[in-house]
ZAMAR-605077 format. One record per atom (N, C-alpha, C): residue number from 1; atom name; x, y, z. Coordinates in steps of 0.02 Angstrom, whole numbers. Each point is the difference from the previous one (the first is absolute). Last residue first. Layout:
% residues N
[NUM, 'CA', [X, Y, Z]]
...
//
This chain:
% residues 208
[208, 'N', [3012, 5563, 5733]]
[208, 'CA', [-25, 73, 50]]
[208, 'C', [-53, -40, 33]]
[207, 'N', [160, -207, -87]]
[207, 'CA', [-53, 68, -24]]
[207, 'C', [-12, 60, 61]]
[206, 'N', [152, -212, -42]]
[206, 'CA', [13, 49, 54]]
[206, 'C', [-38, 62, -25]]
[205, 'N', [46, -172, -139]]
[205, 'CA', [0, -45, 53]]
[205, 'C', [-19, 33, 77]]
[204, 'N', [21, 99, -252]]
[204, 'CA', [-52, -60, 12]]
[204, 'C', [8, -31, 47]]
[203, 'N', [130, 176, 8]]
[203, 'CA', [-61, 33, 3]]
[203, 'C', [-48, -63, -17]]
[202, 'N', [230, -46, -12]]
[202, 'CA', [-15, 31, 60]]
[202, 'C', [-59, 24, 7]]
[201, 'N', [68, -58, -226]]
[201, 'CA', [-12, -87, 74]]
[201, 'C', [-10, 31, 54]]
[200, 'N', [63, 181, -144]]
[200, 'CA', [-79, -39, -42]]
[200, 'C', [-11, -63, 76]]
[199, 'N', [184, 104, 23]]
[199, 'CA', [-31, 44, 2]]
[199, 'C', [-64, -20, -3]]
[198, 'N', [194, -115, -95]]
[198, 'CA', [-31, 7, 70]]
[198, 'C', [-43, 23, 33]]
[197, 'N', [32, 28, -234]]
[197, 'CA', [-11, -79, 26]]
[197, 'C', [-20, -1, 68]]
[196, 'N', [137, 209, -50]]
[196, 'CA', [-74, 7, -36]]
[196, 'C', [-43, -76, -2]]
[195, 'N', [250, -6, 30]]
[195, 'CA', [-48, 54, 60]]
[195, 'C', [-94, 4, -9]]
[194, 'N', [116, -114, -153]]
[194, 'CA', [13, -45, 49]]
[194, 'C', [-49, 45, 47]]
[193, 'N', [83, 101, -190]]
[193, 'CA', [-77, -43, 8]]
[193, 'C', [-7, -26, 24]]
[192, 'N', [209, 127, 39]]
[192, 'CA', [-63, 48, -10]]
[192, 'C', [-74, -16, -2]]
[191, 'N', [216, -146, -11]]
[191, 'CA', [-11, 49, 60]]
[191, 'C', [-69, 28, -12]]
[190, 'N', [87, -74, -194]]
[190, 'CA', [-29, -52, 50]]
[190, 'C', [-34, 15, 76]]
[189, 'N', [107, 180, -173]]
[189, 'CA', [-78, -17, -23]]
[189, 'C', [-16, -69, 47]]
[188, 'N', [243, 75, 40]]
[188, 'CA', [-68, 46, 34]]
[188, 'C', [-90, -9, -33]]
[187, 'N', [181, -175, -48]]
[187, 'CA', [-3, 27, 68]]
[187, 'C', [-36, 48, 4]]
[186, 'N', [82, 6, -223]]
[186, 'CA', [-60, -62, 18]]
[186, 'C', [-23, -6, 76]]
[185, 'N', [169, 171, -50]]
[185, 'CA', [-95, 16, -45]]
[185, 'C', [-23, -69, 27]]
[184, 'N', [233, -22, 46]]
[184, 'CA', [-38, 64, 63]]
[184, 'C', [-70, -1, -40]]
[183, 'N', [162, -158, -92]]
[183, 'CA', [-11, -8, 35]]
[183, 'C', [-76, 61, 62]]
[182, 'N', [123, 38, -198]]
[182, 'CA', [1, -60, -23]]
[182, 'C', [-45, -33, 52]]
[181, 'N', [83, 241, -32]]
[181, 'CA', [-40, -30, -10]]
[181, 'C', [-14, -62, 17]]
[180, 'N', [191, 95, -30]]
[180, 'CA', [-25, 62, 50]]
[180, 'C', [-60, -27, 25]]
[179, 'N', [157, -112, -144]]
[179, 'CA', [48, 12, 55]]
[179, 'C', [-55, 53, 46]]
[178, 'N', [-92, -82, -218]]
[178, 'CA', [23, -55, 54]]
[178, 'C', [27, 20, 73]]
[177, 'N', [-45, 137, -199]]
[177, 'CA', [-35, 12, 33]]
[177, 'C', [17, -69, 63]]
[176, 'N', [93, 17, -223]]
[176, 'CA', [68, 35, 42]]
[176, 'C', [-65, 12, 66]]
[175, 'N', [-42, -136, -176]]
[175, 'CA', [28, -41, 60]]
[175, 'C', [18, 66, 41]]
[174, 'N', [-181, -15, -194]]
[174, 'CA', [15, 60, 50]]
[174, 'C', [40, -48, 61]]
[173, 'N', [-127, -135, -122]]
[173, 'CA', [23, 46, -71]]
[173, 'C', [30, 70, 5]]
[172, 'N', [-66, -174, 169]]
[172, 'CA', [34, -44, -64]]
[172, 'C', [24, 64, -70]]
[171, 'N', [-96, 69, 233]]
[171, 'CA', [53, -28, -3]]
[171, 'C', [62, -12, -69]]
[170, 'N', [-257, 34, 1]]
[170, 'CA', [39, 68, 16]]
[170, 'C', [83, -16, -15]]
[169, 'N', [-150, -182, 30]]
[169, 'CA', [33, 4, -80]]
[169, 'C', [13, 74, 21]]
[168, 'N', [-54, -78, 191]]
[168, 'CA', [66, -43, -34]]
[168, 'C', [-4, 16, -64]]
[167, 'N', [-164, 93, 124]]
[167, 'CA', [77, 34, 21]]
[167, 'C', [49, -50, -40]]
[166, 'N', [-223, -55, -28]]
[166, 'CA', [19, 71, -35]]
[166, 'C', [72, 24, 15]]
[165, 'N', [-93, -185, 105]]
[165, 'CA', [8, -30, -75]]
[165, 'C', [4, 77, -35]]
[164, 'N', [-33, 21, 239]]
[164, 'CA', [45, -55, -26]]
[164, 'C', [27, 2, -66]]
[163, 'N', [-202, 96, 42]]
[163, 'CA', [67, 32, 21]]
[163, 'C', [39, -16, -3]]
[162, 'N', [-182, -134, -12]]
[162, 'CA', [-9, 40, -64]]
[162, 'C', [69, 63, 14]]
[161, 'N', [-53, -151, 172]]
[161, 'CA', [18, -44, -37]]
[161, 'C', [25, 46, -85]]
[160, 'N', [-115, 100, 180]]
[160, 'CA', [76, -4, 10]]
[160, 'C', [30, -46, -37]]
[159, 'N', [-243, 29, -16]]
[159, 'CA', [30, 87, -12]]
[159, 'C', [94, -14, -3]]
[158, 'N', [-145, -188, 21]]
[158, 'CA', [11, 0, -47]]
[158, 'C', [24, 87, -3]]
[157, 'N', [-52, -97, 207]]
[157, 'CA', [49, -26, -35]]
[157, 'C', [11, 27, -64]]
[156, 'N', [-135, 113, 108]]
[156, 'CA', [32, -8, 34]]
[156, 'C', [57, -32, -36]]
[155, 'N', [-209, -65, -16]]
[155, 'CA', [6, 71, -54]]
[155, 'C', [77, 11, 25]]
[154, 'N', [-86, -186, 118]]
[154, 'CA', [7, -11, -81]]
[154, 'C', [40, 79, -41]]
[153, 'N', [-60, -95, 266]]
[153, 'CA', [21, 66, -43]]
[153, 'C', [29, -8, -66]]
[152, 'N', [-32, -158, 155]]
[152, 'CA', [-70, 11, 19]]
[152, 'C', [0, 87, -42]]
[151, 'N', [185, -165, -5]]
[151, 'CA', [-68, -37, -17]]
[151, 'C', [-35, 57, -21]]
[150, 'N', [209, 76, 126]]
[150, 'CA', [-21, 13, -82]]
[150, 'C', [-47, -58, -32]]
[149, 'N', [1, -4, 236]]
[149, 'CA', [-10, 87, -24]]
[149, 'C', [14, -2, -63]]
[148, 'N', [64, -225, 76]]
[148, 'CA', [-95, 25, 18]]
[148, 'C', [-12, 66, -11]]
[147, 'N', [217, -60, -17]]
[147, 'CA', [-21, -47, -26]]
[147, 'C', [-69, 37, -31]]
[146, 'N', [129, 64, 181]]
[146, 'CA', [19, 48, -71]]
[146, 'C', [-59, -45, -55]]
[145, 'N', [10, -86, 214]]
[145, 'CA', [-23, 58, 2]]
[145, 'C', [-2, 21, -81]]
[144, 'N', [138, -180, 51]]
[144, 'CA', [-66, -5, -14]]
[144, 'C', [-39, 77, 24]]
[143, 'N', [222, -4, 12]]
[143, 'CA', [-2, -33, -68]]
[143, 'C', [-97, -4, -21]]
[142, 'N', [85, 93, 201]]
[142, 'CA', [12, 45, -45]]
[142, 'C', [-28, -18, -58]]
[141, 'N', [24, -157, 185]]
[141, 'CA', [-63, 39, -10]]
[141, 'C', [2, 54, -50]]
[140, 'N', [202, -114, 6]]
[140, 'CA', [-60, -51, -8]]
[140, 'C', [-78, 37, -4]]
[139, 'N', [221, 101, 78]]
[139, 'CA', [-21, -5, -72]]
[139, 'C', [-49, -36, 8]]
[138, 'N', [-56, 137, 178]]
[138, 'CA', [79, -69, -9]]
[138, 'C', [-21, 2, -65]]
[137, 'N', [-75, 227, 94]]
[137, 'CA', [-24, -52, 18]]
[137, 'C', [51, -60, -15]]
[136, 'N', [-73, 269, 5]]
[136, 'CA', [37, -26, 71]]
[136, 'C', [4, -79, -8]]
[135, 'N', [-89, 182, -188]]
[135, 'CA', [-10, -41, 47]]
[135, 'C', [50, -29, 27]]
[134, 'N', [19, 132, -187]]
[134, 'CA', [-66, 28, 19]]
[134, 'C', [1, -41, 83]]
[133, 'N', [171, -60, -176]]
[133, 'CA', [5, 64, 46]]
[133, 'C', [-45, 31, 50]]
[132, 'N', [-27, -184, -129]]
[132, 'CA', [50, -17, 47]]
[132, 'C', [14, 54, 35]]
[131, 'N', [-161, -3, -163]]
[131, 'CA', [-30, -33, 24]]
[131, 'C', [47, 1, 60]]
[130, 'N', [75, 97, -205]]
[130, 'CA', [-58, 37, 56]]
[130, 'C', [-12, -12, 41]]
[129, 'N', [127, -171, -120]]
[129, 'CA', [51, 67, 40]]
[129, 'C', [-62, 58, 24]]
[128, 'N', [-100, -189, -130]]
[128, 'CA', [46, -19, 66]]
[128, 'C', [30, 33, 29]]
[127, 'N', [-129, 15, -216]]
[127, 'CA', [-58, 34, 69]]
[127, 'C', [61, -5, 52]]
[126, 'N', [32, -79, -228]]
[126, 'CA', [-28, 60, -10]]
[126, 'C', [7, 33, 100]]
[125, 'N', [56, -224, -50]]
[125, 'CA', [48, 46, 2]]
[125, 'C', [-19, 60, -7]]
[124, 'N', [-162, -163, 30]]
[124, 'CA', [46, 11, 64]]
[124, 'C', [56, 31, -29]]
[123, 'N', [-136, -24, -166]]
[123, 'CA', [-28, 34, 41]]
[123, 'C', [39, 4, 66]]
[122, 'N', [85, -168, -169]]
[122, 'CA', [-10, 82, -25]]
[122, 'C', [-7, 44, 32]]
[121, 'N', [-47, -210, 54]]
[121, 'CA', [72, 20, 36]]
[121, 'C', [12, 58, -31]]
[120, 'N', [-202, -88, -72]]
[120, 'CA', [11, 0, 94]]
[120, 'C', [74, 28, -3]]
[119, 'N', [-45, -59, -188]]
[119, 'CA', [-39, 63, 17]]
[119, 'C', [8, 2, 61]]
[118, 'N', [94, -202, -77]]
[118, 'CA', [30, 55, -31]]
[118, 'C', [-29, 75, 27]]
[117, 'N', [-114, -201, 52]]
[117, 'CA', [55, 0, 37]]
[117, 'C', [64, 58, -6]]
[116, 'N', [-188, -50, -140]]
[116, 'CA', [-33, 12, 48]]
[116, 'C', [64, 27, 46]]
[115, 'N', [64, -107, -197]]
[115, 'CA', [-19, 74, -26]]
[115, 'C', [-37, 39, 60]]
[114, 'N', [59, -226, 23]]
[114, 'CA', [71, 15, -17]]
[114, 'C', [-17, 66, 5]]
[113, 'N', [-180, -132, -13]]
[113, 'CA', [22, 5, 64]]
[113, 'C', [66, 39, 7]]
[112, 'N', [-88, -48, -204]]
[112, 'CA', [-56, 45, 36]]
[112, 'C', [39, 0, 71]]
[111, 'N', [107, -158, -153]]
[111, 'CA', [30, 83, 2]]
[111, 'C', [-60, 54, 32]]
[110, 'N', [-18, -229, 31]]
[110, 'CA', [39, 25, 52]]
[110, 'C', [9, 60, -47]]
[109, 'N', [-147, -122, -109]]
[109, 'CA', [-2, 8, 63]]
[109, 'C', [48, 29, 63]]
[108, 'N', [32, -40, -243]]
[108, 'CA', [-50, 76, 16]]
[108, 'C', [1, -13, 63]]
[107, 'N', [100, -159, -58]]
[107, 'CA', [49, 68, -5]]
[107, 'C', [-71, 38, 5]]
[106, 'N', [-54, -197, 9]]
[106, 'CA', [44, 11, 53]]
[106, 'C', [34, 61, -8]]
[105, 'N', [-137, -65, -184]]
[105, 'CA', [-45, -5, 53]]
[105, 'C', [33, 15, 61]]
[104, 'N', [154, 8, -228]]
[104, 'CA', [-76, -21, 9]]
[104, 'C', [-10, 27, 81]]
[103, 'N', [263, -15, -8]]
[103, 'CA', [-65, 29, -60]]
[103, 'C', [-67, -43, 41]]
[102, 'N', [276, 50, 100]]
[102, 'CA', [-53, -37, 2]]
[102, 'C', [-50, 23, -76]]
[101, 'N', [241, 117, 78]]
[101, 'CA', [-29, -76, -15]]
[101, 'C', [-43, -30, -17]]
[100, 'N', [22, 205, 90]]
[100, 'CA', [11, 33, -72]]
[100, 'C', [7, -103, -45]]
[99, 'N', [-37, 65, 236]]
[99, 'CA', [-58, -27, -15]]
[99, 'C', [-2, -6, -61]]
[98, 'N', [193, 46, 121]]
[98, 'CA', [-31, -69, -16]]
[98, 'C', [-43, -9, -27]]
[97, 'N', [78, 226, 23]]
[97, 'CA', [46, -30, -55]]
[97, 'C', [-21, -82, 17]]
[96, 'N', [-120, 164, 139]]
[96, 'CA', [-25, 13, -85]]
[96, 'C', [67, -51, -19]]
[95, 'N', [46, -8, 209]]
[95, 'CA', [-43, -37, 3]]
[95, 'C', [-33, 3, -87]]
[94, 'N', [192, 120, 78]]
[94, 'CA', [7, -70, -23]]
[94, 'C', [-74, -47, -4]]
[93, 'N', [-29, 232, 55]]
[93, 'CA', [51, -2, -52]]
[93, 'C', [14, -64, -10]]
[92, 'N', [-84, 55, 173]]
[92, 'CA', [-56, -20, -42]]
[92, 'C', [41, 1, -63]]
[91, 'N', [131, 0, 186]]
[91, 'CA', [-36, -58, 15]]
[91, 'C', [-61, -2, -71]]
[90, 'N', [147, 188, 47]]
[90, 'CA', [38, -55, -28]]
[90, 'C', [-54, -58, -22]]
[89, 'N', [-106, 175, 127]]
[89, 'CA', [13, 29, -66]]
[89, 'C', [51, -62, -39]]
[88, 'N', [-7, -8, 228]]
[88, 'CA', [-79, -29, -32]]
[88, 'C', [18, 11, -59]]
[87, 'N', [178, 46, 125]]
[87, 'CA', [-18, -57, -33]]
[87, 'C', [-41, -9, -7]]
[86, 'N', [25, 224, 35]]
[86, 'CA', [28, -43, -47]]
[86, 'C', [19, -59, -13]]
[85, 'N', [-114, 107, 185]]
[85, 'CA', [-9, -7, -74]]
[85, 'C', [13, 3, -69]]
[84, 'N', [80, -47, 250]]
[84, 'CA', [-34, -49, -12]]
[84, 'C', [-67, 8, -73]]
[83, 'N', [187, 141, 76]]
[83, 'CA', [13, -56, -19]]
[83, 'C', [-38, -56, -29]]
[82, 'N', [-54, 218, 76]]
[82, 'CA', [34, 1, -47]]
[82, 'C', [20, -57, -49]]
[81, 'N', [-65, 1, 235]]
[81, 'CA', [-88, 33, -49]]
[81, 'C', [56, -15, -103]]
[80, 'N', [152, 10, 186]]
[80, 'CA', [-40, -65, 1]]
[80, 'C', [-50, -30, -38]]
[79, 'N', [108, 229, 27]]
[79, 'CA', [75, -48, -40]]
[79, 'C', [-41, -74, -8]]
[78, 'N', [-98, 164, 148]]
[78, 'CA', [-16, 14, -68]]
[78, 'C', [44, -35, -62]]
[77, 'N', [12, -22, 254]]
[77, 'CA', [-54, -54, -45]]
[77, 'C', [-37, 38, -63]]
[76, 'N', [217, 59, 112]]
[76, 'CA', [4, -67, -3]]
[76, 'C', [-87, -2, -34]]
[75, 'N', [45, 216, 16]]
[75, 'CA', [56, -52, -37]]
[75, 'C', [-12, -61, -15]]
[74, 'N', [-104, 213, 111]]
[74, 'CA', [-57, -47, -39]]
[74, 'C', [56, -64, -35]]
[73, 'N', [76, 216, 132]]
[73, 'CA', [-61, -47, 38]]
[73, 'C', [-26, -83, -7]]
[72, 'N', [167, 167, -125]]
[72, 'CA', [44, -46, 60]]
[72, 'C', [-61, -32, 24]]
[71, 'N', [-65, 130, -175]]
[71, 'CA', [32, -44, -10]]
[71, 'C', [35, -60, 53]]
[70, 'N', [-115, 226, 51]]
[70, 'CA', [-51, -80, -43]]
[70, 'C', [21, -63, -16]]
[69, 'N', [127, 206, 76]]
[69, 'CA', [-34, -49, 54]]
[69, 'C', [-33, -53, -22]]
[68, 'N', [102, 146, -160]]
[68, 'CA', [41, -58, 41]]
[68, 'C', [-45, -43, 52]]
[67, 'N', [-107, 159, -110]]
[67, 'CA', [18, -48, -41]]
[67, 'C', [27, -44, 40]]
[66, 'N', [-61, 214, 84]]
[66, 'CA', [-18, -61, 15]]
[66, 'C', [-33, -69, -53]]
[65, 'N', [186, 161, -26]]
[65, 'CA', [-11, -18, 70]]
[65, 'C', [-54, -55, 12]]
[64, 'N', [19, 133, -206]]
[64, 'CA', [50, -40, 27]]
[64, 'C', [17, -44, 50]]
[63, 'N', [-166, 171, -26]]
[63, 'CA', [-15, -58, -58]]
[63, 'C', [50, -53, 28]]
[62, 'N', [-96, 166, 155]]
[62, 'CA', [39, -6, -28]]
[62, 'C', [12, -43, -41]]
[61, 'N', [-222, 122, 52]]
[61, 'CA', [46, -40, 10]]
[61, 'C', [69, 4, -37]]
[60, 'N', [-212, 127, -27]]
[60, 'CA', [42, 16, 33]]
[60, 'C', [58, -51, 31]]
[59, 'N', [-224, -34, -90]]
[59, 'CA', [40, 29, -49]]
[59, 'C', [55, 15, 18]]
[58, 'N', [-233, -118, 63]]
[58, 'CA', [85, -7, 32]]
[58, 'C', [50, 12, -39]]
[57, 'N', [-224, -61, -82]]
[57, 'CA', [12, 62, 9]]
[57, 'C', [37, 35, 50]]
[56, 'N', [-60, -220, -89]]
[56, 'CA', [-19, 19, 47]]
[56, 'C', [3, 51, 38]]
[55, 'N', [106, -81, -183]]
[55, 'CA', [-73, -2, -22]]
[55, 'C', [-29, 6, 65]]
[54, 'N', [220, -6, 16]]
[54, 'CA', [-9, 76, -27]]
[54, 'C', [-92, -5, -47]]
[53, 'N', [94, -205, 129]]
[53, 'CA', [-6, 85, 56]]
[53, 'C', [-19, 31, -54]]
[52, 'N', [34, -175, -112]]
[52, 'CA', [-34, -15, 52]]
[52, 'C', [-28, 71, 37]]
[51, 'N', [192, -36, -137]]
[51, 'CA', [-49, 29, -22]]
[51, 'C', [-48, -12, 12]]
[50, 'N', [154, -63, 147]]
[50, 'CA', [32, 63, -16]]
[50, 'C', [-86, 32, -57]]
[49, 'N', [30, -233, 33]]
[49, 'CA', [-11, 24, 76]]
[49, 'C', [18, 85, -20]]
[48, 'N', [34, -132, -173]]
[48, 'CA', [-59, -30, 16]]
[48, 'C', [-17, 41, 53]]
[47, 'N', [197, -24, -42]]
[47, 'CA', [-17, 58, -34]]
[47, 'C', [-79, 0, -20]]
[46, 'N', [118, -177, 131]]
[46, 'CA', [19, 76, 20]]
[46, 'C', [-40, 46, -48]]
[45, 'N', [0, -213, -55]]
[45, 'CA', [-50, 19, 70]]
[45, 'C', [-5, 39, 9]]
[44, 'N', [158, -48, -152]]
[44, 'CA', [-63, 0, -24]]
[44, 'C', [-62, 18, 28]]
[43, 'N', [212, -54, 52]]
[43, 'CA', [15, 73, -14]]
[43, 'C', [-76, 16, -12]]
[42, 'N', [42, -226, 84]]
[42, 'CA', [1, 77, 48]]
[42, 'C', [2, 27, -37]]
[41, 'N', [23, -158, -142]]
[41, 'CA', [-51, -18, 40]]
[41, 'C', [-8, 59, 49]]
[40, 'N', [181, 4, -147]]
[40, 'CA', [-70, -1, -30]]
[40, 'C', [-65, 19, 36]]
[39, 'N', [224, -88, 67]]
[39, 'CA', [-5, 67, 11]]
[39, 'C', [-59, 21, -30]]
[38, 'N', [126, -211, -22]]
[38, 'CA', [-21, 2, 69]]
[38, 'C', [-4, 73, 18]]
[37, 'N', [25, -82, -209]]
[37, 'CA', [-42, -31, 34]]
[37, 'C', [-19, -10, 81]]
[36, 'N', [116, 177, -114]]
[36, 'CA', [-28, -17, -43]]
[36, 'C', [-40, -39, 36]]
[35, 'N', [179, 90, 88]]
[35, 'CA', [14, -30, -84]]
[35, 'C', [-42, -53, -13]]
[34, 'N', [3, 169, 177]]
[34, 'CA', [-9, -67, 4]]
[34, 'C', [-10, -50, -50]]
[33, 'N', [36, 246, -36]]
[33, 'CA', [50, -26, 71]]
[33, 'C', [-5, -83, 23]]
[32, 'N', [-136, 108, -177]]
[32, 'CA', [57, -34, -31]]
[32, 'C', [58, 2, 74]]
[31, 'N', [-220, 66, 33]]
[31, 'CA', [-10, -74, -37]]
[31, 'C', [36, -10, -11]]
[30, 'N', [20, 225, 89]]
[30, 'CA', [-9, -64, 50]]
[30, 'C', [-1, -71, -30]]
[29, 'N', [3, 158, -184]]
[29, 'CA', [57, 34, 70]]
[29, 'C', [5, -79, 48]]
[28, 'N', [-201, 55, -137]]
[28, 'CA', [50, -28, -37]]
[28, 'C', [70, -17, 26]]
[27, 'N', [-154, 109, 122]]
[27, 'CA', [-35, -74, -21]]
[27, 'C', [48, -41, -39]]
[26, 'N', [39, 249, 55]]
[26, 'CA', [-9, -16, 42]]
[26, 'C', [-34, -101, -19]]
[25, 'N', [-14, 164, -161]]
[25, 'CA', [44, -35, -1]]
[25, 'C', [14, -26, 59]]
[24, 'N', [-196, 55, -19]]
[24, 'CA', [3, -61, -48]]
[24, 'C', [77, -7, -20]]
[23, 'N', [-83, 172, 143]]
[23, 'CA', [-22, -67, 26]]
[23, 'C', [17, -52, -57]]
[22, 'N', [33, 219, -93]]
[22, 'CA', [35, 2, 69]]
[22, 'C', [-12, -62, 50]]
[21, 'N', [-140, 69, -187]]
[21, 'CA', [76, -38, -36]]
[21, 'C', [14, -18, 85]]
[20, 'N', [-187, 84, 44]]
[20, 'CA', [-32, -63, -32]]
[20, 'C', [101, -17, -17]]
[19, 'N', [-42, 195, 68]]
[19, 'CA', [-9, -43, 69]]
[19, 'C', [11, -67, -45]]
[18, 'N', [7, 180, -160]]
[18, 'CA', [29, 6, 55]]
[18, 'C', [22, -73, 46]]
[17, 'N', [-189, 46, -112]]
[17, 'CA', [37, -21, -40]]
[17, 'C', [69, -4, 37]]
[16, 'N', [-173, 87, 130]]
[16, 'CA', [-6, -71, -15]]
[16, 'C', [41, -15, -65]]
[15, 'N', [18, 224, 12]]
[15, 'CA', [18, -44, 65]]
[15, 'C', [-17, -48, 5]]
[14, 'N', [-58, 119, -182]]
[14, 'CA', [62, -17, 15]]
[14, 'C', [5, -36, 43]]
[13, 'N', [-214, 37, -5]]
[13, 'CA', [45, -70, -58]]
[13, 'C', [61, 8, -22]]
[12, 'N', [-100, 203, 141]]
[12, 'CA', [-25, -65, 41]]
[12, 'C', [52, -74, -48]]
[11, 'N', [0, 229, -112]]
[11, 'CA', [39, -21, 79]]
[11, 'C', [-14, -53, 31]]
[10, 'N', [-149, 67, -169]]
[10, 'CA', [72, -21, -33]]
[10, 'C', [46, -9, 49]]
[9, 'N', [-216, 72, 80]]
[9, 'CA', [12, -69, -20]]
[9, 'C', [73, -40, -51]]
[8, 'N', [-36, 246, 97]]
[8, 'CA', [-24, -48, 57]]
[8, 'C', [13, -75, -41]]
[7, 'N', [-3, 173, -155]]
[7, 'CA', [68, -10, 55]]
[7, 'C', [3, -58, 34]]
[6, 'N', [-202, 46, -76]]
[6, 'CA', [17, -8, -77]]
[6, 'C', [82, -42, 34]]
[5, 'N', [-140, 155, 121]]
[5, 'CA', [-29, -85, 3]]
[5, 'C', [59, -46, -39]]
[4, 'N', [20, 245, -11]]
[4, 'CA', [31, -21, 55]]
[4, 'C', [-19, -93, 21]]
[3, 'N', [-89, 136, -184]]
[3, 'CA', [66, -31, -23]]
[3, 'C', [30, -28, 86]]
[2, 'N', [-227, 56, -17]]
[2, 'CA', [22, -34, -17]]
[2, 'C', [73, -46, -20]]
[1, 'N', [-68, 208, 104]]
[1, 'CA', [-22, -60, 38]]
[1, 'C', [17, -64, -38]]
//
């Protein structure tokens, strides 16, 4: 019994090992068809949408497939969502290099605002591709939705924030994991606490 348990579970983390490379080159694949800046943005969705289903225990899909669909679906305003964060990300980037000007009493004051403004956009990147896949909605509401689910889910953040910062020194000291990895682990731990966020807002708004 046991060793058969034993089976049972060494089989299972193939296959999400498996699933997990196999989507993450699929990401890498599509992102560099749209060299990049104009491929990022959908591939990202996409595989958002793919490990979406398989946490929803829609195992049976065709990966490939309905990659593409994701991709062809979500183009234009995943290329948008895309766009429009990376110029925030530009925007605070030049904003820390003015404030790197000022001293005394004005620089603290705006770097609290600088560091407020910083977390916020932290969190809308933690939460935004769950958030996009999950729902039928325009970036804009995406943007703020995502907003208000990683507020109201601290733990949440810091589980994916803490993944993040593990997969990149994985990375940093293990590049040859990039081409399988790089992308698919952080996605499925976001996916996963997002789901689990929702879940939580659905039952505080929509009790038994």
């Amino acid at each position: 019994m046991l060793i058969g348990s034993g089976t049972g579970w060494l089989y299972r983390i193939c296959e999400w090992v498996t699933r997990l490379v196999y989507v993450n080159l699929l990401w890498l694949g599509f992102s560099l068809l749209g060299l990049l800046l104009f491929g990022i943005g959908p591939a990202t969705s996409s595989m958002f949408t793919v490990i979406r289903k398989w946490l929803n225990h829609d195992e049976d899909i065709r990966v490939f497939r309905t990659f593409l669909e994701a991709f062809k679906k979500d183009y234009w305003k995943a290329n948008l969502l895309f766009i429009l964060l990376f110029i925030g990300g530009c925007l605070l980037y030049l904003d820390f290099l003015f404030i790197g000007q000022f001293s005394g009493t004005i620089s603290s004051m705006l770097s609290g605002i600088l560091l407020l403004l910083t977390a916020i956009y932290l969190v809308l990147l933690f939460t935004i591709f769950p958030v996009f896949v999950h729902f039928e909605l325009t970036v804009i509401q995406s943007i703020k939705y995502a907003i208000h689910l990683g507020v109201s889910s601290p733990l949440s953040m810091v589980i994916i924030g803490a993944s993040i910062w593990l997969m990149y020194e994985v990375m940093v000291y293990i590049p040859a994991t990039i081409p399988f990895f790089s992308g698919s682990i952080v996605s499925f731990i976001a996916m996963y606490r997002v789901n689990i966020a929702l879940k939580k807002l659905e039952l505080t708004y929509n009790p038994a």
